[in-house]
C-alpha positions as CSV (number, residue, x, y, z in Angstrom):
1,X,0.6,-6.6,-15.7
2,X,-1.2,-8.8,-12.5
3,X,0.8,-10.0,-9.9
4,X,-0.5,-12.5,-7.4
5,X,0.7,-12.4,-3.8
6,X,3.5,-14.8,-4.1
7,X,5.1,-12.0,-6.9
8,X,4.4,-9.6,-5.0
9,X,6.1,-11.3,-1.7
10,X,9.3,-10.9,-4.3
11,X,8.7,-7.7,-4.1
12,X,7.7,-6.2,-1.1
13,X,9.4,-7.5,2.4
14,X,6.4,-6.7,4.2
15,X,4.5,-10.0,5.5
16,X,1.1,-11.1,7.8
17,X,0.1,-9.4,9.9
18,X,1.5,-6.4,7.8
19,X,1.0,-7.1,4.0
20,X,-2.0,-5.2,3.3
21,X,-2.9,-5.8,-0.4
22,X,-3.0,-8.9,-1.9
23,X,-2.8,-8.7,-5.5
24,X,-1.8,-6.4,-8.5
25,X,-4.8,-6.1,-11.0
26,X,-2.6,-3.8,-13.3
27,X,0.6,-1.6,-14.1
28,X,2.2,0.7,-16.0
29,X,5.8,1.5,-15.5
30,X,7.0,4.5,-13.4
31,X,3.0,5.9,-13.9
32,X,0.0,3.5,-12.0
33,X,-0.7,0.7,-9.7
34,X,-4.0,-1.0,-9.2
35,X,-4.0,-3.3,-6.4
36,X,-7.2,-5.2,-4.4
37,X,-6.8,-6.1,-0.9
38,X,-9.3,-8.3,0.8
39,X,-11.1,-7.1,4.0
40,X,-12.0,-10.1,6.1
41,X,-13.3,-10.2,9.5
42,X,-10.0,-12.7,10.4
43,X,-7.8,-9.6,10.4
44,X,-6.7,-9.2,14.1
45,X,-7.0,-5.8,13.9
46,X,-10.6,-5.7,14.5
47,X,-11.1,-7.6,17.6
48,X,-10.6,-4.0,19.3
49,X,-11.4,-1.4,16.1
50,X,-14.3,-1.8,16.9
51,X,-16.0,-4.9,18.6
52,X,-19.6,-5.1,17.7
53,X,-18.7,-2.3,15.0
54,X,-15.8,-3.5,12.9
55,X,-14.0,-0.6,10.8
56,X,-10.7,-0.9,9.7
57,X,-8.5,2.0,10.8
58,X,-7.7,4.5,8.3
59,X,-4.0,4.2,9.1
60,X,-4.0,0.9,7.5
61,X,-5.7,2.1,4.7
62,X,-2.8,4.4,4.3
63,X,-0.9,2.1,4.7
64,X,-2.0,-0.6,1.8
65,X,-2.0,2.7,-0.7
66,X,2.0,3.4,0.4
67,X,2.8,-0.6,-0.2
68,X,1.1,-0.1,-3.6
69,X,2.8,2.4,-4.4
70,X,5.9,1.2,-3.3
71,X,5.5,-1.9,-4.9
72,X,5.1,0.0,-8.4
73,X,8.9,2.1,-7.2
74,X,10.3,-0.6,-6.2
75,X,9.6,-2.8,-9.5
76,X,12.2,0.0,-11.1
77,X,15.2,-0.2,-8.6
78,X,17.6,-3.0,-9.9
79,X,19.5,-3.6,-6.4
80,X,15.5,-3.6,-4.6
81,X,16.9,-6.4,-2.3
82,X,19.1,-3.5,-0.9
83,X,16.3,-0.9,-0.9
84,X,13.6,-0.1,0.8
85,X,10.6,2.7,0.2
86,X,9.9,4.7,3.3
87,X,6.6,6.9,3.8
88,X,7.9,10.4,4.3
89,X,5.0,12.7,4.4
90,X,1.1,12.7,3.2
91,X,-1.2,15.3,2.2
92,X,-4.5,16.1,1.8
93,X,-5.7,12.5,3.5
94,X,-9.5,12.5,3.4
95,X,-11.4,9.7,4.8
96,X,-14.9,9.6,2.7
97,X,-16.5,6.4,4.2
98,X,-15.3,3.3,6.1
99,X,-14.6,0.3,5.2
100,X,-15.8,-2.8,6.5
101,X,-15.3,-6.4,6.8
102,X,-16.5,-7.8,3.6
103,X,-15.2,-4.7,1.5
104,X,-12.8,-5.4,-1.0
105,X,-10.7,-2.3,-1.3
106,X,-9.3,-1.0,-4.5
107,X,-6.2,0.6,-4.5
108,X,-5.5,3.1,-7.2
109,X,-1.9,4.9,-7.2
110,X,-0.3,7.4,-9.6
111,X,3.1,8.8,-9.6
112,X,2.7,12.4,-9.8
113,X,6.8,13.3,-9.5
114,X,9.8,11.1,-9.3
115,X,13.5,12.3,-8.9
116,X,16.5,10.6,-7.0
117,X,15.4,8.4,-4.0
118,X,12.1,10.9,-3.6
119,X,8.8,10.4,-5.3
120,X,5.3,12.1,-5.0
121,X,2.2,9.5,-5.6
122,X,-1.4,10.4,-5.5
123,X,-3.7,7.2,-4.1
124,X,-6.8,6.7,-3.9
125,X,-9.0,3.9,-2.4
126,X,-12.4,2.5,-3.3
127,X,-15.1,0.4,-2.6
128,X,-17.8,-0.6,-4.5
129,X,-16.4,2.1,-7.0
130,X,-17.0,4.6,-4.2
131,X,-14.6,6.7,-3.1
132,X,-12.9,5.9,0.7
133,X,-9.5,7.4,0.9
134,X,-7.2,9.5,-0.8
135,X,-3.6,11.0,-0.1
136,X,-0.6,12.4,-1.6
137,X,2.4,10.8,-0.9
138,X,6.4,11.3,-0.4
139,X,7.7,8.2,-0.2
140,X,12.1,8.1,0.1
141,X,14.5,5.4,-1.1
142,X,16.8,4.0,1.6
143,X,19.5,1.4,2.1
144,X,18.1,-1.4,3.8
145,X,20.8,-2.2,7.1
146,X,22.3,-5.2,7.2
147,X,21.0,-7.3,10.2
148,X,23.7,-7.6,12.9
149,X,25.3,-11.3,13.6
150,X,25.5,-12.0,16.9
């Protein structure tokens, strides 16, 4: 299954400057994710990481492989409008090489456990078919608050 970034806007409530991968190159149910996102020298970002010397900071990297993932949990859960998939811890983050403006990263993502509102996902990142990022995952189910009326 591919998913362009207006499916995937169904899916995830993240949006610019925040959504950080841009489409779904395939899926299998409740098992993997591949997603690309798109490193451009636009993203604000890197006006200060780093001038002169752009890299984009790990923490986003993190970041696109937990919306991946997400986006594969969330796919799953009926009521998702209600739902949202928090980041509860990481493991065994490595950072093997930066990635620059140009890059486009590859986001790979497996679900390693999955019980209740808890799941464990392994990720990994690429570039170039090189190796970037990796992390495991516990990502948590939550009720998404209503927004207050004023």
């Amino acid at each position: 299954m591919q998913l362009d970034i207006n499916e995937i806007q169904k899916y995830l409530p993240h949006r610019y400057p925040f959504l950080m991968i841009d489409k779904v190159l395939e899926m299998v149910r409740f098992k993997r994710i591949v997603a690309a996102k798109s490193v451009t020298i636009n993203e604000a970002y890197f006006q200060g990481h780093f001038p002169g010397k752009p890299v984009m900071p790990g923490v986003l990297i993190l970041e696109s492989m937990a919306q991946a993932g997400g986006l594969l949990l969330l796919q799953e859960i009926p009521d998702r409008d209600r739902k949202l998939m928090y980041l509860a811890s990481m493991t065994d983050v490595k950072f093997r090489r930066p990635v620059v403006p140009g890059d486009q990263l590859r986001i790979e993502v497996d679900v390693l456990t999955w019980k209740g509102d808890l799941c464990k996902i392994k990720a990994k990142a690429f570039v170039e078919g090189k190796l970037t990022t990796e992390a495991t995952m516990l990502c948590v189910m939550a009720d998404r608050e209503e927004p207050t009326k004023s």
